[in-house]
Every structure is written in structure tokens, then in C-alpha cells.
C-alpha positions in Angstrom: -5.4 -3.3 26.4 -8.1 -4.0 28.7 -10.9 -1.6 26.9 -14.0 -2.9 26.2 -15.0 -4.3 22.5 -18.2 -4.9 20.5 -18.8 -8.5 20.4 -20.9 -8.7 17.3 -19.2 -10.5 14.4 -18.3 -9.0 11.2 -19.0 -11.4 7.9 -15.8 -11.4 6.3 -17.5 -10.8 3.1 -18.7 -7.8 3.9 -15.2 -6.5 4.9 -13.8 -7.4 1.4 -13.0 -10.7 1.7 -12.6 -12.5 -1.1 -11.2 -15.4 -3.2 -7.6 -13.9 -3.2 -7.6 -13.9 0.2 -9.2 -16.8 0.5 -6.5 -18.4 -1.8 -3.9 -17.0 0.1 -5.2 -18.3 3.5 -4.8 -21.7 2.7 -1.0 -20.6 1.3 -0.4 -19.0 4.9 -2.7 -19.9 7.2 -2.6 -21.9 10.3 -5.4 -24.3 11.8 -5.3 -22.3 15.1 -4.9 -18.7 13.3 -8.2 -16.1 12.7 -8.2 -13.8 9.8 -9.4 -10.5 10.8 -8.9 -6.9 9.1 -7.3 -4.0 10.5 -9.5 -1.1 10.8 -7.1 1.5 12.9 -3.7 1.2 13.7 -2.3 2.8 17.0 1.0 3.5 18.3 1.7 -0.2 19.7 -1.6 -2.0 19.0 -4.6 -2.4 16.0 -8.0 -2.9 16.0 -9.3 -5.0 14.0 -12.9 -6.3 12.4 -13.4 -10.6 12.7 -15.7 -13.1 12.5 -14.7 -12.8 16.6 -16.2 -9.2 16.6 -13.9 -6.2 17.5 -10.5 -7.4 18.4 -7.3 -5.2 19.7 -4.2 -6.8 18.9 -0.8 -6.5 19.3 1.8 -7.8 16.6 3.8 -10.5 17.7 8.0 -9.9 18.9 8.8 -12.2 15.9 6.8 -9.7 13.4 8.6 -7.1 15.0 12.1 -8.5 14.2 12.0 -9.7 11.3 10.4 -6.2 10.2 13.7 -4.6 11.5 16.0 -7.4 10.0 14.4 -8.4 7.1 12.1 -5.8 5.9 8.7 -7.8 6.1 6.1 -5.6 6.5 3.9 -5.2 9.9 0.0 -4.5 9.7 -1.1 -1.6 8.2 -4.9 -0.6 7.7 -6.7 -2.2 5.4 -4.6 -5.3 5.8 -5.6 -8.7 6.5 -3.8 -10.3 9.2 -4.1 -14.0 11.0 -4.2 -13.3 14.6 -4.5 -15.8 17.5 -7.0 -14.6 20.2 -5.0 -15.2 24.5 -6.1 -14.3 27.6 -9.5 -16.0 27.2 -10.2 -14.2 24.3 -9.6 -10.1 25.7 -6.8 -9.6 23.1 -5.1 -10.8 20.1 -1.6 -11.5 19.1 -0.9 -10.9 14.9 1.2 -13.5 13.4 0.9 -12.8 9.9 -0.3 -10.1 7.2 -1.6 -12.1 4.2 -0.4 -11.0 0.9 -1.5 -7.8 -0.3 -3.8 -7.7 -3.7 -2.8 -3.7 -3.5 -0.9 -0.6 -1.5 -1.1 3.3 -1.6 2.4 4.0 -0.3 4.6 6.9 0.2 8.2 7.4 1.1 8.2 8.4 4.8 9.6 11.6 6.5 13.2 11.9 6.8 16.6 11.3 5.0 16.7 7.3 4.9 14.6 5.4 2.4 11.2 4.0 3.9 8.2 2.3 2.9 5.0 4.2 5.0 1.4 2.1 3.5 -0.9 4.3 3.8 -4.0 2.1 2.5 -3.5 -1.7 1.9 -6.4 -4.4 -0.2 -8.1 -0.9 -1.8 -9.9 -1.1 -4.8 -10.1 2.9 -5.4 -8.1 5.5 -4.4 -10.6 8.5 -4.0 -7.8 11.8 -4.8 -9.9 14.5 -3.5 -9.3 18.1 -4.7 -11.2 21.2 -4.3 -13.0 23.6 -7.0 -11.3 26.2 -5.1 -8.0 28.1 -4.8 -6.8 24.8 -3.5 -6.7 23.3 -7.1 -2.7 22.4 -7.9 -2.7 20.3 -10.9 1.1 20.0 -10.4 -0.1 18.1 -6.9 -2.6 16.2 -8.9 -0.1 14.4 -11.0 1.9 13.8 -8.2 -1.3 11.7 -6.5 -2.2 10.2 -9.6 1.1 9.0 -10.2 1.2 7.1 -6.3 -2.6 5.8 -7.0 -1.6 4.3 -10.5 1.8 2.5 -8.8 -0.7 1.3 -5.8 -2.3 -1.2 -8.2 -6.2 0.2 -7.6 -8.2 2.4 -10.0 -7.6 6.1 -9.2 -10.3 8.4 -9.1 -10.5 12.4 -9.0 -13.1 13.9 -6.9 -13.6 17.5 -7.2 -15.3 18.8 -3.9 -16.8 21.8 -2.6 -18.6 22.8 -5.9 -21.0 25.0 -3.3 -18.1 27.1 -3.5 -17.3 27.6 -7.1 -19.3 29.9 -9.5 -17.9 28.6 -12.8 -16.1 25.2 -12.0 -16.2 24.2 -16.1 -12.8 25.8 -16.7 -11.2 23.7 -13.7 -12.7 20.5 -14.6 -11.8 21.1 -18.0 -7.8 21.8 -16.6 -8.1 18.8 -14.2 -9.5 16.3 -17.4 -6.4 17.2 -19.5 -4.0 16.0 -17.0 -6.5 12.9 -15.7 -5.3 10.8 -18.9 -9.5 8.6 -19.0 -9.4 8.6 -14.7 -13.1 9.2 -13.8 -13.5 13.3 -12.5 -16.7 13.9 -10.4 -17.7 17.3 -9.1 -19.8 17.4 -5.9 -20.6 19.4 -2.8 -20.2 17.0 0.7 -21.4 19.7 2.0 -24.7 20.0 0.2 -24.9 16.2 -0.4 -24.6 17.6 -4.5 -22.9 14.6 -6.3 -22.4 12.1 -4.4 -24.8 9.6 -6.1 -21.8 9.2 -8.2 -19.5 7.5 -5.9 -22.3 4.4 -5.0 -20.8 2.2 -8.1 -17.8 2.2 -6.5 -18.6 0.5 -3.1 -20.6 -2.5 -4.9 -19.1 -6.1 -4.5 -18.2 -4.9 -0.5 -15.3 -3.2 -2.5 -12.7 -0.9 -0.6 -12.0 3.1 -1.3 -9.5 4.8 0.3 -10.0 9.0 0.4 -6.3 10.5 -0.1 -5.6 14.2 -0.5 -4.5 17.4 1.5 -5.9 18.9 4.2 -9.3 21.0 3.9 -10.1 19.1 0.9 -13.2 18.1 2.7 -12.3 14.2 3.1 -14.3 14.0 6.5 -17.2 15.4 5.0 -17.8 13.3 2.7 -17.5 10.5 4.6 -20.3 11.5 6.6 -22.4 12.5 4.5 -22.0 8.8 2.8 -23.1 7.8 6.2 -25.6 9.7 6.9 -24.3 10.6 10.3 -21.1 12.6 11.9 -18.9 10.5 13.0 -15.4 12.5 11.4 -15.0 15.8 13.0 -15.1 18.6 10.9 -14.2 22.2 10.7 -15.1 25.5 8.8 -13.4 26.9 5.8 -11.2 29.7 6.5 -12.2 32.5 4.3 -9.3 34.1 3.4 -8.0 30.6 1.7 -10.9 28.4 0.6 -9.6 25.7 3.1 -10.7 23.7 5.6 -8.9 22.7 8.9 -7.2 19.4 9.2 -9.0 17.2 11.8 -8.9 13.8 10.9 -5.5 12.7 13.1 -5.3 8.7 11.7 -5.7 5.9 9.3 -9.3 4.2 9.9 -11.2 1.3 8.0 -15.3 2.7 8.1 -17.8 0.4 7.1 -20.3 1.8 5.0 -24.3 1.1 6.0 -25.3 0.9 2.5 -22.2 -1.4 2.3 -18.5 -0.8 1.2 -15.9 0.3 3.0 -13.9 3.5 3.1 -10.6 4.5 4.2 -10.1 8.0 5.9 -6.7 9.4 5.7 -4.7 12.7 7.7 -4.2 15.6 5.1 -0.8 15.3 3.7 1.1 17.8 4.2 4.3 16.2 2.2 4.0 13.2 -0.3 7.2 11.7 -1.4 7.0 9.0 -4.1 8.1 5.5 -3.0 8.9 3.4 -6.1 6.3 4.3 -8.4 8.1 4.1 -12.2 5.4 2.1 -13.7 2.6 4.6 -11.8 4.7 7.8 -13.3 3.7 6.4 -17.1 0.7 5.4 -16.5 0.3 9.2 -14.8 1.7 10.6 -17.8 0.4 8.2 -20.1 0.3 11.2 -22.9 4.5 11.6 -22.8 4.9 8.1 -22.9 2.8 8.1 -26.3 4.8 10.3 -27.8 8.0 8.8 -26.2 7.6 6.4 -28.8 8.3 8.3 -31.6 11.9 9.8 -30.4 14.8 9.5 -32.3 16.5 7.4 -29.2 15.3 4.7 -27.1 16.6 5.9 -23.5 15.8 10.0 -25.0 15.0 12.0 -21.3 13.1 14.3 -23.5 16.2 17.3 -22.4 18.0 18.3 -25.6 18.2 15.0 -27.4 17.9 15.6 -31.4 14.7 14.0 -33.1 12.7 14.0 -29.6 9.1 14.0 -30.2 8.3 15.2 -26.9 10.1 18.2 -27.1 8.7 18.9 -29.9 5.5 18.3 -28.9 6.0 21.3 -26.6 7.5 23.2 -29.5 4.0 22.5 -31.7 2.1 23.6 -28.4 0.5 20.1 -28.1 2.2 19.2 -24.9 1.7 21.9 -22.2 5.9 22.6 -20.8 4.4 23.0 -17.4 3.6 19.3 -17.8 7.0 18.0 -19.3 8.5 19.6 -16.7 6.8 18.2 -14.1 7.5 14.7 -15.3 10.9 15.4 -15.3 10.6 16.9 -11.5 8.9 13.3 -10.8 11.3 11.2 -12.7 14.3 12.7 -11.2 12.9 12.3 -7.4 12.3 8.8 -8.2 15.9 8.5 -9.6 17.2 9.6 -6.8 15.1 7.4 -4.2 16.8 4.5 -6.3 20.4 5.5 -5.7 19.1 6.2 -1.6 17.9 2.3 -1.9 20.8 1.4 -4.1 23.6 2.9 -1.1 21.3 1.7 1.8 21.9 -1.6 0.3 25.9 -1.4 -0.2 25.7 -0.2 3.6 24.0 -3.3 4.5 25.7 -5.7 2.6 29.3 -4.1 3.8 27.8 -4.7 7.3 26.9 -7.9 6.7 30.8 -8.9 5.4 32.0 -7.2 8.4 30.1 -9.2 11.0 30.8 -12.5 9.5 34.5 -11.7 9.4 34.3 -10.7 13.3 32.3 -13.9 13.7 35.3 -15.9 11.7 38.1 -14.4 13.4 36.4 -15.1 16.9 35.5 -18.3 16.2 39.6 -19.3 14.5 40.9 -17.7 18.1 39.2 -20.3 20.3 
């Protein structure tokens, strides 16, 4: 905690700061608390941008326990936090995250149901791709699905174009299942493109890069900088990809202005709540939906289903349907995980106040 930090203050503005927080600062905010933004978050500590320069910070014990008893959510990059600087200003202490305006959030590893934010207060959510062998629409739906449930504007990015002789047949593919999301083809490598992703970083607005490993994520960032400052690797040859180097979560600020989140490769991504986002995704099925016979039809065997026959008429590709249902199902089944976690809890929570009773009618 004792490392050096760059003194020069941030403008709030400039990292996204704006009315809705503002609004919500006077909701939450205390006279001796200092918004600030977290920009990395480490095992036990964050970083974080401020009108007080660069700050390393520590969430307080009472964020701590009421994350473990009640769920509340501690920091996670791209939040904004109220902090309170100690020890004549070398550290901070977070108090508070401030309301999030939106989240890109997955279910973490392992067999219990958890909330892991990936990105929090983004206004894009970059899915990168490849034009390469990488391409898995299947995967693709799955992202776009998480960014429509995170409550920013997904985009499609297919990189490494330098690579691809005839990318029109994949961008043609990846259009079909982007239901209107924006697709742009570029080269990080070759700089090939990426005029196209400047509209999105007006206003000081916040994109967050989310995909798999190799996809070239790093690259792209520095080539929006103009400088290396994410490690990057060669592409194998014998699978189009790259090699994963980026190892955390971090807030960049853009010189031309923005800001842009850099994410690991994801290796597995588990929905986490994301209903609303799985209709949006598949905004085509949910059309036709409307016409079935039945109200609560799962598009299986049902009579008079329109989706099904859809796939019947060839206007609805099966590889699709079934990939909704794959979706649908692993949501499904995260809600009856969240539905026995809470029995669990609640059962708990009977037995302790009985122990407490039955103590306290002893004494």
C-alpha cells in the first residue's frame, strides 16, 4: 500500500461522469466522501482515477460484510465509488459503490450461483471476433445475449481481416445472427478499420472489449492509443490464434478521449440472469413466437408453433433454434440454483432464530 501514485487530477467528466451519477451522489453521498472510479481491481485493493489523482484503496470491513451477508456488491472496474482519503492522504478507504447505470456480468466458476461484473457504467460492449478459424457464431449469440442483458449497446468487431482472403461470406453469417447490432471488419494489426470505432468514444463515453482469447483485444487497444502499453503475442499458425496476455480488468483512458475497458480472454462464459438479454439476442424467434398456437409454446413439439415451423419452411436456421433452446435451458436452470440457494438461506435463517429463542427462554 505504500507505492507511489500520480498526483495529477482526473476531471471527472472526462472519466464518464455524468448527470446520473451526479444525481445519485447527492442520493448517497456524504459531505466528507470523494467520488473516484475504479480503474483496476487487485486481489485486496483498487486503484482508482479522482479529482485527488491516482488513489489505491481498500474497501472498507463494513463493505466487506455486508457483501457476505447481504449480497451488496463490492467495487468492480468501471464502478464509481465514494472513498475517504487516511493517512494524510497515502490511501483510501471505499465506503460506497454508487448505483450502476449498467453491468456486463457473468455467472462465476464453480457449482454455487454467483454474480462476477466484469465491466460496470459501460456504454458499449466491444464483442470482438476474428475473420479467422476462430469464428463460432454459436459463441457469438451467447456474448450478445450477456451484452443485451448488461443494459449497453452491443457491438461486433470482426478483427484480423489482414488474415482473411474473402471475409464477405463470414460477415454475411455473423449479420444474420447480429439481429441490427453494428458489425465492423478491421485489422489492429494494420490499423485497417478502426476509424470506425471513434463515434463510439464521443461524450467521454465507456467501451468495454469482451471476447476470447487471441481475438486480438490488446491490439486494438494500442493501436487506439497509438502506443503499446497491452502486451501482445504472435498468432500461432497452425490455429489463427493469438496467445492470451492480458491477465486483468483495467479502466484505459483514451488520448483522443473515451475510455476503454480491457478484459482476460474467456475461456468459459456462463450466463447470469440474462432472460430479457436472450430475446433481445434472438430477437428473430421472439417475432415469430408471437404467432404460436400457445402462449408459454417452448418451440419443442407443441402443435401450431410458428417457430418450428419456421425451421420446417427453412426460414429459421435449426442450428439457431437450437441454440436458443441450449441458452434458455442454462438460464432455467441458474434460476432453480438461485431458487434452492434461497430455501437454504431462509431454512438457516429459521434455524438460528429458533437457537436464539430457545437460549434466550432457558436463562
Amino acid at each position: 500500500m505504500n507505492n507511489p501514485r500520480n498526483t495529477e487530477s482526473f476531471e471527472l467528466e472526462k472519466l464518464g461522469w455524468d448527470d446520473f451519477f451526479a444525481q445519485t451522489l447527492e442520493q448517497n453521498g456524504s459531505a466528507d466522501l470523494l467520488p473516484g472510479r475504479v480503474a483496476v481491481e487487485h486481489r485486496r485493493s483498487y486503484r482508482l482515477y479522482a479529482a485527488q489523482g491516482d488513489v489505491i484503496a481498500e474497501a472498507s470491513g463494513r463493505m466487506h460484510h455486508d457483501a457476505k451477508k447481504h449480497g451488496t456488491p463490492l467495487p468492480a472496474v468501471g464502478d464509481w465509488v465514494l472513498f475517504r482519503m487516511i493517512d494524510d492522504g497515502a490511501r483510501g478507504v471505499i465506503h460506497k459503490v454508487l448505483p450502476r447505470k449498467s453491468k456486463f456480468s457473468r455467472k462465476a466458476s464453480g457449482d454455487h450461483s454467483v454474480e462476477q461484473v466484469i465491466a460496470a457504467n459501460i456504454d458499449h460492449v466491444f464483442i470482438v471476433t476474428t475473420l479467422t478459424r476462430e469464428m463460432n457464431l454459436r459463441r457469438l449469440e451467447r456474448y450478445l445475449t450477456m451484452a443485451w442483458e448488461s443494459g449497453a449497446a452491443p457491438v461486433i468487431l470482426l478483427n484480423k481481416a489482414d488474415l482473411c482472403d474473402d471475409p464477405q461470406p463470414v460477415i454475411v453469417s455473423v449479420r444474420e445472427v447480429a439481429q441490427g447490432v453494428p458489425v465492423h471488419t478491421l485489422s489492429a494489426k494494420t490499423g485497417a478499420g478502426l476509424e470506425q470505432l471513434k463515434p463510439y468514444f464521443t461524450n467521454h463515453n465507456t467501451c468495454a472489449l469482451i471476447g476470447s482469447s487471441g481475438v486480438g483485444k490488446s491490439t486494438i487497444i494500442n493501436s487506439l492509443i497509438g502506443e503499446t502499453v497491452q502486451k501482445v503475442q504472435e498468432v500461432r499458425s497452425a490455429d489463427d490464434k493469438g496467445r492470451h496476455t492480458t491477465t486483468r480488468r483495467e479502466l484505459i483512458i483514451l488520448p483522443d478521449g473515451g475510455l476503454i475497458i480491457d478484459t482476460p480472454g474467456m475461456r468459459e462464459l456462463h450466463l447470469w440472469e440474462a432472460t430479457s438479454g436472450l430475446y433481445e439476442a434472438f430477437e428473430d424467434i421472439a417475432k415469430l413466437a408471437a404467432s404460436c398456437r400457445f402462449k408459454d409454446c417452448r418451440h419443442e413439439n407443441e402443435p401450431g408453433c410458428a417457430v418450428k415451423e419456421a425451421v420446417a419452411n427453412n426460414t429459421l436456421a435449426p442450428d439457431r433454434l437450437q441454440s436458443f433452446h441450449k441458452l434458455l435451458q442454462e438460464l432455467e436452470e441458474l434460476e432453480n440454483k438461485h431458487d434452492v440457494q434461497k430455501r437454504l438461506k431462509a431454512k438457516k435463517s429459521v434455524k438460528r432464530s429458533h437457537t436464539a429463542y430457545r437460549k434466550t427462554t432457558k436463562k
